[in-house]
C-alpha positions as CSV (number, residue, x, y, z in Angstrom):
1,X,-27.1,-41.6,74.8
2,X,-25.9,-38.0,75.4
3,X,-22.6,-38.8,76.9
4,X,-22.2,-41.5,74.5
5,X,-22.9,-40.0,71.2
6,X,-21.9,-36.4,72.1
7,X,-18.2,-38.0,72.9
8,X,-18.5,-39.7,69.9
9,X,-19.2,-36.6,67.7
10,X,-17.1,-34.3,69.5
11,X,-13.9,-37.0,69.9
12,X,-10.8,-36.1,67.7
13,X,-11.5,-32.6,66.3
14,X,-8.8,-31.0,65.0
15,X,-8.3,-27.3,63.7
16,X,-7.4,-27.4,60.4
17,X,-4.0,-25.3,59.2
18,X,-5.0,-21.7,57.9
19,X,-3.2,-21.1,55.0
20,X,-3.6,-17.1,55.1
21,X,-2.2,-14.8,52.6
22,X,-3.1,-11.7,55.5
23,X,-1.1,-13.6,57.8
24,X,2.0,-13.6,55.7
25,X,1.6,-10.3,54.4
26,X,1.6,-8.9,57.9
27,X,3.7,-11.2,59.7
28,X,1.3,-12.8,61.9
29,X,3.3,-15.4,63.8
30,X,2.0,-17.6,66.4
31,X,2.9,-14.9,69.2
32,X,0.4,-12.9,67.7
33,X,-1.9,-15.4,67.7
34,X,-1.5,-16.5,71.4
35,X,-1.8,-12.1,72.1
36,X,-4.9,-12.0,70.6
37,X,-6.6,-15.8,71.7
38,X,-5.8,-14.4,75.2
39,X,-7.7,-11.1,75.0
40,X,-10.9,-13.7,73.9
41,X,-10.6,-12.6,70.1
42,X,-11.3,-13.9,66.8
43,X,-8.6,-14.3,64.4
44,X,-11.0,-14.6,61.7
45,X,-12.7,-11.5,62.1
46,X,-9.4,-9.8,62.8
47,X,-8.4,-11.4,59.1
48,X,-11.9,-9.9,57.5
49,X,-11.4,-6.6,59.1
50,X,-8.2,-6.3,57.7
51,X,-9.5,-7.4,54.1
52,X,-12.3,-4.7,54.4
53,X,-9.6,-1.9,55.5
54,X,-7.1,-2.9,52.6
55,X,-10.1,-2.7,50.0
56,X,-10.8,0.7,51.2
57,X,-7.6,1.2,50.9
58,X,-6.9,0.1,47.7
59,X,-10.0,2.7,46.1
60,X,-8.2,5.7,48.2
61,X,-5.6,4.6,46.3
62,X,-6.8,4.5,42.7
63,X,-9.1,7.8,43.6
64,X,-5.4,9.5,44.6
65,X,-4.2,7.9,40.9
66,X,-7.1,9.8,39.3
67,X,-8.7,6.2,38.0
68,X,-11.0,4.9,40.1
69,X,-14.8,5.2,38.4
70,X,-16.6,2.9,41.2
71,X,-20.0,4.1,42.0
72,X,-19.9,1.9,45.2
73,X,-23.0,-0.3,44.2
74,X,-24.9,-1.4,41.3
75,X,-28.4,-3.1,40.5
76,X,-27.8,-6.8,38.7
77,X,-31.2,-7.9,38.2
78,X,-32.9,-6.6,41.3
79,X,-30.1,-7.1,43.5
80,X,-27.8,-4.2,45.1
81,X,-24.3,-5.6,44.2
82,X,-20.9,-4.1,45.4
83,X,-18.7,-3.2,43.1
84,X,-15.1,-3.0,44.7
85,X,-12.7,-1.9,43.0
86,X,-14.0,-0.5,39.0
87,X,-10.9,1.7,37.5
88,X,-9.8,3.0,34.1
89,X,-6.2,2.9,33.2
90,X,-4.5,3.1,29.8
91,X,-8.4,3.6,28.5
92,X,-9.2,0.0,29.4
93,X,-11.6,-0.4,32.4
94,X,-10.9,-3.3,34.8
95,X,-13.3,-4.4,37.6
96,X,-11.8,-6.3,40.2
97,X,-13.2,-8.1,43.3
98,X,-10.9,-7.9,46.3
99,X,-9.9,-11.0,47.6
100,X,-7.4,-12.1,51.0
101,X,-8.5,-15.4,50.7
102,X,-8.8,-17.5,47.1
103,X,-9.3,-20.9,48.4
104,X,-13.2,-21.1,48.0
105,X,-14.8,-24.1,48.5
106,X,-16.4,-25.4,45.2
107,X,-20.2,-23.4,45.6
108,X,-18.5,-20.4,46.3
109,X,-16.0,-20.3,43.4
110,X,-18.4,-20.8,41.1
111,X,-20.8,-17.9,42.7
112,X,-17.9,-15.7,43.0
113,X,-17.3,-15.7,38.9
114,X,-20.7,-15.6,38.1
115,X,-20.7,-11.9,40.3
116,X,-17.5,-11.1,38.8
117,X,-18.9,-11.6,35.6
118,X,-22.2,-10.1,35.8
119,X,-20.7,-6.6,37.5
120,X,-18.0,-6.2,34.9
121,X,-20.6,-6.7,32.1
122,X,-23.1,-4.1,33.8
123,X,-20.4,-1.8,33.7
124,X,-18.8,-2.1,30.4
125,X,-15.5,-3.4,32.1
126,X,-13.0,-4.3,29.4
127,X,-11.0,-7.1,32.0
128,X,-12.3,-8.4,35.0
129,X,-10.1,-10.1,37.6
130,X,-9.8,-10.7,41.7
131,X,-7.1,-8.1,43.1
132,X,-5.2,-10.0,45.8
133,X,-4.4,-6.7,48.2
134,X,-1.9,-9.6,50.2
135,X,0.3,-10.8,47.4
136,X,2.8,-9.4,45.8
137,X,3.0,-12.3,43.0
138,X,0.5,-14.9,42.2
139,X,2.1,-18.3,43.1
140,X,1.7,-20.5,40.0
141,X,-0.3,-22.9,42.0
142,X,-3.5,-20.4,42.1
143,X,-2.4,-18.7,38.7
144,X,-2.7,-21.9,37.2
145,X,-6.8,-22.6,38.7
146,X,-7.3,-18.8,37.6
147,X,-5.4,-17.8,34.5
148,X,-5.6,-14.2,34.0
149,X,-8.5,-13.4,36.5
150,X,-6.5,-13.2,39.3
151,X,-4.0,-10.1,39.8
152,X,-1.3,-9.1,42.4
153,X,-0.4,-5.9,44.3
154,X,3.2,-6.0,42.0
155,X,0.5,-6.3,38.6
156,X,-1.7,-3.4,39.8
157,X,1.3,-1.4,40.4
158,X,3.2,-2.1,37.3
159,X,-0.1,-0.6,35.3
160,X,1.0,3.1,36.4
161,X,3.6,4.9,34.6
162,X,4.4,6.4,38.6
163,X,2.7,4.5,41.0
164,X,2.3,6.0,44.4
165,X,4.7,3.2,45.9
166,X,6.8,0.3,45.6
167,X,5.2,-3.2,46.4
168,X,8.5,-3.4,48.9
169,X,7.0,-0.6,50.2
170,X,3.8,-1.3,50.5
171,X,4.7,-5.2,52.3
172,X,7.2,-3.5,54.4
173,X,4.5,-1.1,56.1
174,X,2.0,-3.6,56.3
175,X,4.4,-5.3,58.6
176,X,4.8,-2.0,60.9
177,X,0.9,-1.4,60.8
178,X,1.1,-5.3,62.3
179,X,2.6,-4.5,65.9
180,X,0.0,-1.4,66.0
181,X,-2.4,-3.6,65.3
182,X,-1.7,-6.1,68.2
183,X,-0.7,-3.1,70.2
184,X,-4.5,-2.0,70.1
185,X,-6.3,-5.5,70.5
186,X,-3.9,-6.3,73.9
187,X,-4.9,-2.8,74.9
């Protein structure tokens, strides 16, 4: 029975394809990959790390532009949420949950909106939306499931009168910060 019915549950797994916005923003090719499989890593954590660091980055950002109002957490009905990214521009305040990754499985989707909701009415947010920190436009294909809620590094930009940098910019260095990046995992 063990032989037989582990074979049988283990026989033809296959990895699915990662379809990952981080990837393409930084230019993760399969070299990468094979750099960082070798030194026994994780790409996925690599991919969550980098969404954490781009958040932060993203408030040091809007606290630079004078706009950010984020008090880092707030109480929704007993429970400590995080707010990510809460900013007043133009006298409209827009909450935005930072997201690398918008292909949630069904559940998650629908617990997702129901946070991004419920944060932007406890703080008397105007617009709520997810900030994609690895796209520079929203392909139509996701703009279409999301409508308005969804907004891109070249939409964020284009709110500032003089933003701090261009979106070429901006995808250019992430790029560069890519070989560092492999450069210290190989290490």
């Amino acid at each position: 029975m063990l032989r037989d019915t582990l074979r049988l549950r283990m026989s033809k797994l296959s990895p699915s394809v990662v379809n990952s916005y981080i990837d393409s923003a930084f230019g993760f090719a399969e070299d990468d990959y094979i750099s960082i499989i070798r030194c026994n890593q994780s790409l996925q954590s690599l991919r969550i790390q980098i969404g954490n660091r781009l958040e932060l980055f993203w408030n040091d950002v809007f606290h630079t532009m004078g706009v950010n109002i984020n008090p880092g957490y707030i109480d929704i009905d007993g429970k400590k949420r995080q707010i990510d990214h809460l900013v007043q521009i133009n006298n409209e305040i827009l909450y935005m949950e930072s997201k690398c990754n918008l292909d949630f499985d069904t559940e998650k989707t629908s617990a997702s909106n129901k946070k991004l909701e419920s944060v932007a009415l406890k703080t008397c947010a105007n617009r709520y939306a997810y900030f994609v920190p690895v796209l520079s436009e929203i392909p139509e294909s996701i703009s279409k499931r999301y409508a308005e809620q969804i907004i891109s590094v070249n939409n964020i930009l284009n709110m500032f009168d003089h933003p701090p940098f261009s979106s070429e910019d901006y995808f250019k260095e992430l790029k560069l910060i890519k070989i560092e990046i492999i450069k210290d995992i190989t290490k």
